[in-house]
C-alpha positions in Angstrom: 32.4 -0.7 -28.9 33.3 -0.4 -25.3 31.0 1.5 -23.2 32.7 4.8 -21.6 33.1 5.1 -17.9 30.8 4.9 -15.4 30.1 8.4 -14.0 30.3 6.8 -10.5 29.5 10.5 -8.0 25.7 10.6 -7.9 26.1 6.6 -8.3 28.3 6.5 -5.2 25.9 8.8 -3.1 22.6 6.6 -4.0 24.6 3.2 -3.5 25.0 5.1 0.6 21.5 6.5 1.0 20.4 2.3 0.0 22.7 0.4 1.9 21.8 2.8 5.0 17.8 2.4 4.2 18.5 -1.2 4.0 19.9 -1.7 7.2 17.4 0.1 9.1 14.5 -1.2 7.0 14.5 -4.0 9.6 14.3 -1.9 12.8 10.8 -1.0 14.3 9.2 2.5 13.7 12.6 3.6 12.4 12.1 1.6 9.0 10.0 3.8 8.4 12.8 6.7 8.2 14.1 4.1 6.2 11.4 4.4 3.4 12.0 8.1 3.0 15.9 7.0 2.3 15.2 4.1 0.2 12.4 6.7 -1.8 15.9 8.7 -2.0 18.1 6.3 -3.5 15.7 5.2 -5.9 15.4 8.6 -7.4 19.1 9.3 -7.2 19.7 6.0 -8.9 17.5 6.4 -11.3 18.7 9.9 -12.4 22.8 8.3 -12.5 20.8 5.7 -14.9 19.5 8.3 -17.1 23.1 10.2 -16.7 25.0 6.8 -18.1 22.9 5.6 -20.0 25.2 5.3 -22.7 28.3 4.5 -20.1 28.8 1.7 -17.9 26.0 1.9 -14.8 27.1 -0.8 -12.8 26.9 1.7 -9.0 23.7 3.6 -10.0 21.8 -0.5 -11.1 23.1 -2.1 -7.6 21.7 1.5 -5.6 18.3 1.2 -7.4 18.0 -2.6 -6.7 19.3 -1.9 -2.7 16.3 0.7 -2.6 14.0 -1.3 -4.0 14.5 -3.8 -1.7 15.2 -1.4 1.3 10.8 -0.5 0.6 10.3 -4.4 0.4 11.8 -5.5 3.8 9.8 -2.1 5.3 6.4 -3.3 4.1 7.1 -6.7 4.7 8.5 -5.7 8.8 5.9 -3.6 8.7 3.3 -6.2 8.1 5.0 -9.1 10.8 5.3 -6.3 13.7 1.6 -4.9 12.7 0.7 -8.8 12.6 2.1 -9.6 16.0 0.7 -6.7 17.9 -2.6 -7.1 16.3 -2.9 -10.7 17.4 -1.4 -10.0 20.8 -4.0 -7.3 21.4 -7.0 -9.9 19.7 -7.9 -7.6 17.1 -10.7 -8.4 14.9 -12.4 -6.4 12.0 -15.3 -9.7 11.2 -18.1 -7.5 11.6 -18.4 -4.6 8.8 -21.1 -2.4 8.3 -22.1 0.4 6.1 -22.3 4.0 6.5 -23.2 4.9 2.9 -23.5 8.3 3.1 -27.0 8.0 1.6 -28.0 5.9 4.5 -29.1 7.6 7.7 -29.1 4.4 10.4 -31.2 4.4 13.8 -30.7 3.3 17.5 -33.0 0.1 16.6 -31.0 -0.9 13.6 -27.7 -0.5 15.3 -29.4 -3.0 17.9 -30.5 -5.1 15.3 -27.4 -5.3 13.5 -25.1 -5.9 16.5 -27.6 -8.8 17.1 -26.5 -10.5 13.6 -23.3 -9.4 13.0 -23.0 -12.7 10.4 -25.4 -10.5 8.3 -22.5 -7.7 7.5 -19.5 -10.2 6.9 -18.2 -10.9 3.4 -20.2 -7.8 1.7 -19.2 -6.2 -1.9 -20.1 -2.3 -1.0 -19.8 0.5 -3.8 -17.3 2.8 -4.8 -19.3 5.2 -3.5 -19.7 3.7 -0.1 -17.8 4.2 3.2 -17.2 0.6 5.0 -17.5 0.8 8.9 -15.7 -1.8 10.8 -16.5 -3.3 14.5 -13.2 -1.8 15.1 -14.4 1.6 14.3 -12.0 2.0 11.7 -14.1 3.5 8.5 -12.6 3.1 5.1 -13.5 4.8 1.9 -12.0 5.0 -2.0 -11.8 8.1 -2.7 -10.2 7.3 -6.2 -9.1 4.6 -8.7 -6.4 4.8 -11.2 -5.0 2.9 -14.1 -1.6 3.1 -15.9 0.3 0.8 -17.9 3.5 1.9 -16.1 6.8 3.9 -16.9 9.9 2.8 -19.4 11.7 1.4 -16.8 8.9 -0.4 -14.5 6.1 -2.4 -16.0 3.4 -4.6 -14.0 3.1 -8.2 -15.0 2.1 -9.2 -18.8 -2.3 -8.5 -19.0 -2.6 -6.5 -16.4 -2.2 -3.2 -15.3 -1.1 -0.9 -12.2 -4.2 -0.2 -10.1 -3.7 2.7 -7.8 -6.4 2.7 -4.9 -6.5 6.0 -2.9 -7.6 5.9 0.5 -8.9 7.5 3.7 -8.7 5.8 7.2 -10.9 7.3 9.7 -10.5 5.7 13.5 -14.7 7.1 15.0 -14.1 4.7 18.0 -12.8 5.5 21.2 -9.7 3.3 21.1 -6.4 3.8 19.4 -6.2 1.5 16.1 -3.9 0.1 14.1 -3.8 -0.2 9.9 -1.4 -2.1 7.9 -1.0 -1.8 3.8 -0.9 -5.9 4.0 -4.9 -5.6 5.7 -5.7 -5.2 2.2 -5.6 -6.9 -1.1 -6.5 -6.4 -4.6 -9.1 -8.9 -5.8 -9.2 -9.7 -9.5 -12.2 -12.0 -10.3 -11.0 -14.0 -7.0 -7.7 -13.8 -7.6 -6.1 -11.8 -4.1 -2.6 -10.2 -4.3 -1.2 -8.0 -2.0 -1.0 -4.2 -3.0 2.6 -3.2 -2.3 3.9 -2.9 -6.2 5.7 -0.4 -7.1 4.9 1.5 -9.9 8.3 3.2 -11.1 9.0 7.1 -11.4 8.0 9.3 -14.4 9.8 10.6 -16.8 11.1 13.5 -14.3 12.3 10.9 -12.5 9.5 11.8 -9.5 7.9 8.4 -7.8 4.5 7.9 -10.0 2.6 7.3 -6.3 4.4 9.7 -3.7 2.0 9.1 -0.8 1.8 5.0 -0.2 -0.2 4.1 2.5 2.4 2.9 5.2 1.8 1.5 8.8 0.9 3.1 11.7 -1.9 3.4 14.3 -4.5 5.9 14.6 -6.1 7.9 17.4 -9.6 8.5 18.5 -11.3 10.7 15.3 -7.7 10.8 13.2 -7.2 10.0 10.0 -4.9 9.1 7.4 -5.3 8.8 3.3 -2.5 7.3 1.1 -2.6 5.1 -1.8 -2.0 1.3 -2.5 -0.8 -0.3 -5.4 -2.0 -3.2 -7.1 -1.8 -5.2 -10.6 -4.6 -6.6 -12.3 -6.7 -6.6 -15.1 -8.8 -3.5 -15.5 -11.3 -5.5 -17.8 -11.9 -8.0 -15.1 -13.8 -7.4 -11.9 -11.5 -5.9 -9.9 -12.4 -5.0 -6.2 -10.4 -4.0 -3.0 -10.9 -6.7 0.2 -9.9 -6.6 3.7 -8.5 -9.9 4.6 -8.2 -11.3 7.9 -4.7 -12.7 8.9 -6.8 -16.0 8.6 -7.4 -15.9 5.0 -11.2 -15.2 5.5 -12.4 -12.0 3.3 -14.3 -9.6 5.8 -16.0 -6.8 2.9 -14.8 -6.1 -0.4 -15.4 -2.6 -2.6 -15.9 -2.5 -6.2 -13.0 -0.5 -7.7 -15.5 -0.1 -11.2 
């Protein structure tokens, strides 16, 4: 039998709300307007895909898709721009050290530890633990989640979605940027990028609302949001700050 008609309104107004995200998901600062629209579209698209799902949903597919991508050329800008100011500005986060707070340091181990900075590269800290980097840009987990996703968006066969919530803190005296792609998920040595997506629930509400985007902090600001990995939560998973180089400067056990 012939499917029935698409109901093409709510279709028609998500197809808009993508194809305007998409074409300023490629502008600077305002991609990031273009997130919020491309969050938009998906949800509207979604919803005409639940409305037809026993008509023809050719408007409400192509919208989702166009959102989608819209968020995929935002993080991906995101990361070239962040990349190119970084390296134009010579930053560098090689030197890491902990500020557990269980750990109360001391003028003559800062000394000491500014002496040997090779001593605080490529450390595994705790889940527990708050990373401090030369930078002055502190990172902590303050949560770890696992799901096996939604009907409609699924992470890659054996494995699952890891959601990683964080909070950026900048204690330096300098303004300093952070980047979704200056992180990776690490499972058992295998490094993917955390910008999945992990689908909307059965409301039709984005499972992970707050993604950590781009952006640069100020002297003692901060910022929390939450990236999005897939891996295998049987496997020892951990979150690592990778250099633009390659080179792994700390990782944090997610377990």
């Amino acid at each position: 039998m012939e499917k029935a008609k698409e109901k093409k309104v709510l279709g028609i107004i998500a197809l808009i709300i993508a194809i305007f995200a998409l074409i300023l998901s490629w502008v600077p600062i305002i991609n990031n307007i273009a997130a919020i629209f491309a969050v938009l579209g998906i949800i509207l698209g979604v919803i005409a895909l639940v409305i037809n799902r026993n008509n023809k949903k050719t408007i409400a597919l192509i919208a989702t898709i166009l959102s989608v991508l819209s968020i995929i050329v935002v993080l991906a800008t995101q990361g070239l721009y962040s990349k190119a100011i970084d390296d134009a500005t010579g930053k560098s986060d090689k030197n890491v050290t902990s500020t557990a707070s269980s750990t109360a340091s001391s003028t003559a181990s800062s000394t000491a530890s500014s002496e040997k900075k090779d001593d605080n590269t490529k450390k595994t800290f705790k889940l527990n633990e708050t990373v401090k980097q030369q930078n002055g840009l502190e990172i902590k987990v303050n949560n770890v989640k696992f799901t096996q996703g939604t009907e409609y968006t699924t992470p890659k066969a054996g494995t699952q979605f890891i959601l990683v919530n964080v909070t950026l803190k900048n204690t330096g005296n300098k303004s300093v940027s952070y980047n979704p792609y200056d992180f990776k998920l690490d499972d058992n040595g295998n490094q993917t990028d955390m910008n999945s997506y992990a689908g909307n629930d059965e409301q039709g509400n984005p499972v992970v609302s707050d993604d950590l985007h781009s952006g640069t902090l100020q002297p003692n600001a901060t910022v929390s949001g939450t990236l999005v990995g897939e891996g295998n939560p049987e496997n020892d998973i951990k979150l690592a700050s990778v250099d633009y180089d390659g080179e792994i400067n700390w990782t944090i056990s997610l377990k």
